[in-house]
N, C-alpha and C positions, 0 to 999 in steps of 0.2 A: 257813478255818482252816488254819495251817501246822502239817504234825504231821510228827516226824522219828521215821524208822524205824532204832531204836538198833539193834535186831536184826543189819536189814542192815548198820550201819556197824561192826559191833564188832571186824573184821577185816580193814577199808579198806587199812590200812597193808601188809598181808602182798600179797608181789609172788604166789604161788602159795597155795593150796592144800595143807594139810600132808597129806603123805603117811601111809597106814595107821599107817605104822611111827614116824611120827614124832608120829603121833597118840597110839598108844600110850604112847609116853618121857614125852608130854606128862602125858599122866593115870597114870603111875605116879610122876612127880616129882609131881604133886600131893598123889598119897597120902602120900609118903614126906613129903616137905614137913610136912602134916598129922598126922605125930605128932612133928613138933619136930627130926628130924634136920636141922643145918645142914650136918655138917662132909661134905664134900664124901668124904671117905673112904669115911665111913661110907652115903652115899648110890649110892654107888657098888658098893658091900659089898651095900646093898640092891636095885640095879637085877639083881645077878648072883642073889639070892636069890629072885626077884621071876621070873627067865627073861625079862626083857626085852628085845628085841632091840635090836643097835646098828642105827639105820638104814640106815647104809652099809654092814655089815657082818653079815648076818645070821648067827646062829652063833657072832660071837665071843664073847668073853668082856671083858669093859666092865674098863677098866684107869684108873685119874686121868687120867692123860696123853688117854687117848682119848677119855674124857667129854668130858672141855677139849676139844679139837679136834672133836669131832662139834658140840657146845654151839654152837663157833663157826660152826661151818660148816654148820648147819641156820640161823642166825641172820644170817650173811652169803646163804644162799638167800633167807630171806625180804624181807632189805633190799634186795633186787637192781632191785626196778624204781626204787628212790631214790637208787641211786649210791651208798650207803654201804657 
């Protein structure tokens, strides 16, 4: 019998391993996510309320612009071993 282990596959796609810090961003957008904040403002409002670090940036203080650009660029990390 052929049994597939979703477990293992559920993160095939990612080139690395998310880092502590980007672990964290990850399960604090979840929560934030999870009481219905969309606007990217106000998620942002809440990453700073939250003390959640920017990955790149420990320390800083999370900005729109810099959401946007970390977003991208923990995202273009991950696509890395696909060429995208």
């Amino acid at each position: 019998m052929n049994t597939i282990d979703y477990a293992a596959r559920a993160h095939q796609s990612r080139a690395r391993p998310l880092t502590d810090a980007e672990q964290a961003l990850a399960d604090a957008l979840e929560a934030i996510f999870a009481t219905r904040v969309t606007d990217f403002t106000e998620v942002v409002a809440q990453l700073n309320a939250r003390g959640v670090a920017i990955p790149s940036r420990p320390g800083g203080t999370w900005t729109l612009a810099g959401f946007t650009a970390e977003i991208a660029a923990i995202n273009a990390a991950l696509d890395g071993k696909h060429g995208n």
